[in-house]
N, C-alpha and C positions, 0 to 999 in steps of 0.2 A: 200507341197510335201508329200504326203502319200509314206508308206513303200508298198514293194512287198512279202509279205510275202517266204521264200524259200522254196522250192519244194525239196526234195529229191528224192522221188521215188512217180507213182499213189497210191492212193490207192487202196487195193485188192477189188477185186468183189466177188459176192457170190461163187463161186467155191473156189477162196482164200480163203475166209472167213471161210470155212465149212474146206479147209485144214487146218489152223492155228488151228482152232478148233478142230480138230483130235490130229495133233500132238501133242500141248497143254494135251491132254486125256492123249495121249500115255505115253507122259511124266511123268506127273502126276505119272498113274501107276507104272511106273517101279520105280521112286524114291521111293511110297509107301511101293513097295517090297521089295526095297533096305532097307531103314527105318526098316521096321517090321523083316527080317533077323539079321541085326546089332541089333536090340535091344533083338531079340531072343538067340543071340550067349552071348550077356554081360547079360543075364540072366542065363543062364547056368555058366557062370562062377562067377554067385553072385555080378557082378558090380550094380546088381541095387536094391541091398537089403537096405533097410529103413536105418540101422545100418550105413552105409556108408553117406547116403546122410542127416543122422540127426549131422554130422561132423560140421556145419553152428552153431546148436543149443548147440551145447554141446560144443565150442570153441567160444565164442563173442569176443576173440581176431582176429581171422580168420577174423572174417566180418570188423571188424575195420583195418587189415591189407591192404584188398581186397581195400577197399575205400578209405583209404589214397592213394594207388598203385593209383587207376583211376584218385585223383586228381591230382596226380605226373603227369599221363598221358595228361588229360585235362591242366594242366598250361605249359605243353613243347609246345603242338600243338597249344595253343592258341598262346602262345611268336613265335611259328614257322610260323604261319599262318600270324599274320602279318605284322611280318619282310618281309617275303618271299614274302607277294601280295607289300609290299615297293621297294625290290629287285627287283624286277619281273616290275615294273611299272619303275622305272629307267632304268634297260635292254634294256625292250620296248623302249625306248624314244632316249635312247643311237640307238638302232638299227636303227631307223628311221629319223635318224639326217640326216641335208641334207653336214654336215660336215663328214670328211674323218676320223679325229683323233678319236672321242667318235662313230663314226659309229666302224669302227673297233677293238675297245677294248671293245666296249657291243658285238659283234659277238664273239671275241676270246675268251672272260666269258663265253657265252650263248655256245660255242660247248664245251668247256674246263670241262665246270660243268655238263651239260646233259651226255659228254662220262662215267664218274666217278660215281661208285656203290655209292649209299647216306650210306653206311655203310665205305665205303673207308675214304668219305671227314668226318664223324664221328672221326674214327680212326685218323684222320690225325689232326683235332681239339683239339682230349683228350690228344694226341700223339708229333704230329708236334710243337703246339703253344707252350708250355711248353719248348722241347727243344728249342726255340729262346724266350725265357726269357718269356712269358706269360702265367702265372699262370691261368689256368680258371678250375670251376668245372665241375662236371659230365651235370649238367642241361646247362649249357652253353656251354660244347662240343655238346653236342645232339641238340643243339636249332642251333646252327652255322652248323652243316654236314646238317639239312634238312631246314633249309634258303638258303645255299648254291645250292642245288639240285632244289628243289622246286621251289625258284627263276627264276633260270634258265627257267626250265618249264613253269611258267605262264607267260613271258615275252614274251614266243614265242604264247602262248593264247590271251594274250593279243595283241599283233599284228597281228594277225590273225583275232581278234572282228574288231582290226581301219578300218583295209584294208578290210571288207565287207563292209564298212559304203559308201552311194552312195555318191562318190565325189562331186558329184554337191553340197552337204550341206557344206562340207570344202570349196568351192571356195565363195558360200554363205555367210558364216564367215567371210571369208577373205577380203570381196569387204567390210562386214561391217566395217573393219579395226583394225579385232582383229589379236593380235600376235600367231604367230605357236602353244606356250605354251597354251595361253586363248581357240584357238580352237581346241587342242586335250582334255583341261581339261571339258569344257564346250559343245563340240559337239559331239567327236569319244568315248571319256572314258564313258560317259552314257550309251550311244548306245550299245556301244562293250562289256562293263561287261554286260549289260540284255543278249546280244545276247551269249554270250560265259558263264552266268551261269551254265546251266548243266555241260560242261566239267571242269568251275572253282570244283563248288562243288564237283566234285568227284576227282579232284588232290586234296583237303583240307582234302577231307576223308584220299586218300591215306598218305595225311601225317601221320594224325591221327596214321593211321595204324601203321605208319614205329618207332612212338615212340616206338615201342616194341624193336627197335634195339637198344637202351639205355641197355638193357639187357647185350650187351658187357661189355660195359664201368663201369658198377654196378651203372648205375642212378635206383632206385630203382621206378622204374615205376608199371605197371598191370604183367607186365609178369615177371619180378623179384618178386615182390613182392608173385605170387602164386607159383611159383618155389619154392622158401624159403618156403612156407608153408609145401608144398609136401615133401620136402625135412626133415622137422621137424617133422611131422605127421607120415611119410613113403607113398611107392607109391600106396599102398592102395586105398588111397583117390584121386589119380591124375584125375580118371575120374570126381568127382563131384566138384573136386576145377577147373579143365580148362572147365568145361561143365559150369559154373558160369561166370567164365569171360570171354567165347566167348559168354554169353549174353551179358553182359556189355558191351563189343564194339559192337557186333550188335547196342542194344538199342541206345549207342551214337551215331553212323555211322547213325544211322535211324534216329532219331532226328537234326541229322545234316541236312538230305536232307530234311527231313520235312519241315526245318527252311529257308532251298533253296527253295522249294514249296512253300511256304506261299510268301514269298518275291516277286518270280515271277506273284504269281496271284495279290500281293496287288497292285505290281508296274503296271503292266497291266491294272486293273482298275483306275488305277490315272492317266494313259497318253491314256487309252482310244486308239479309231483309230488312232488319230493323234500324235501318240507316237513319228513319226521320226522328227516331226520339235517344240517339245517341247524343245530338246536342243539350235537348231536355235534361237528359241526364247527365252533363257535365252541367249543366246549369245546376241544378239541382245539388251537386257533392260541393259547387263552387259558394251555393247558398248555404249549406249545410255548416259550410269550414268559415 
């Protein structure tokens, strides 16, 4: 059984082409102008004088600050990331139960946690557990408000990947006489995380992101951490200490998806055309054995 590749939309023809190509131009420019106005105006006002931006050199506590802050950053989202694909894969599972009880208490999580700001269930963690007798810290309020949130999220990704999967390959499964559990782990969940990477990847960035709402709480993350600096230097220096660490997350956030890219093309080349019945047939050696 070969896959159908999905079709979204044709693709554009040379009329489109030559548009996209325009616009793209258009584009282009006017950010350029934008760009060279904004860096015109903070020269005038001496934001971008050498004196300011040699702040890195003449401070080596700064750069060590900055990088403990990122790795504060990197060990929340790493602990958030994969609680939250654990969360999120029980949600799933809860939701698609063909029982009534864990069907409707993974629904009533899964609406209950997506209504809720990830800075509320934050609040609520550093805040709420403490008043009912649970001591936890700053790094583990933060890791629970965006497990919480994010969970949520990719549960409903995650079943959104099962349910593209062509049924015929679950019924497939099934005649081989594997259990519901063996045929979502070994047939839909392969399938469905390759198919639903891109959107995974960019709710995992989003997390990334959201560690900055640690910030509240005083987890001493990236963005606490250049605040405090600012704050002890003076605001002088605000432009070249946040101009530093919105590369920092750039660079992570990018290397992130890189790390998605790479994956997708390696996994692609290892299942080749016949990608959709490579789970089938680990089903099938797994029934077998």
């Amino acid at each position: 059984m070969s896959a159908t590749p999905l079709v979204l939309a044709d693709p554009p023809g040379p009329r489109g082409r030559r548009r996209i190509l325009y616009g793209s131009l258009v584009a282009l420019a006017v950010f350029a102008g934008l760009l060279a106005l904004a860096l015109t105006r903070l020269a005038d006002k001496g934001q971008l004088d050498g004196e300011l931006w040699r702040v890195f050199l003449d401070y080596p506590e700064l750069r060590t600050l900055l990088w403990k802050g990122l790795l504060a950053t990197l060990r929340a989202a790493a602990t958030g990331m994969v609680l939250a694909v654990a969360l999120g894969l029980l949600l799933a599972l809860g939701r698609m139960s063909k029982r009534r009880v864990p069907r409707w208490a993974a629904t009533t999580a899964v609406e209950l946690l997506r209504s809720l700001p990830v800075l509320m269930l934050i609040l609520f963690a550093y805040l709420g557990l403490p008043a009912l007798g649970w001591q936890i810290s700053t790094f583990w309020a933060l890791v629970i408000g965006l497990t919480a949130y994010n969970g949520a999220v990719l549960s409903e990704i995650f079943r959104a990947g099962v349910r593209s999967i062509d049924r015929g390959q679950t019924e497939a499964a099934a005649a081989l006489g594997l259990r519901p559990l063996q045929v979502f782990r070994l047939v839909q969940l392969p399938q469905a995380v390759r198919r639903m990477s891109p959107t995974l990847i960019s709710q995992l960035v989003t997390l990334l992101k959201d560690t900055s709402l640690g910030f509240v709480i005083a987890y001493s993350e990236l963005l606490r951490s250049g605040r405090g600096a600012v704050e002890f230097l003076g605001s002088r220096y605000a432009l070249p200490i946040y101009t530093v660490m919105a590369l920092m997350y750039i660079v992570t956030n990018g290397l992130l998806s890189l790390l998605a890219r790479w994956l997708d093309q390696r996994q692609s080349r290892r299942l080749g055309t016949g990608r959709s019945t490579v789970a089938l047939d680990a089903a099938a050696g797994s029934a077998a054995s």
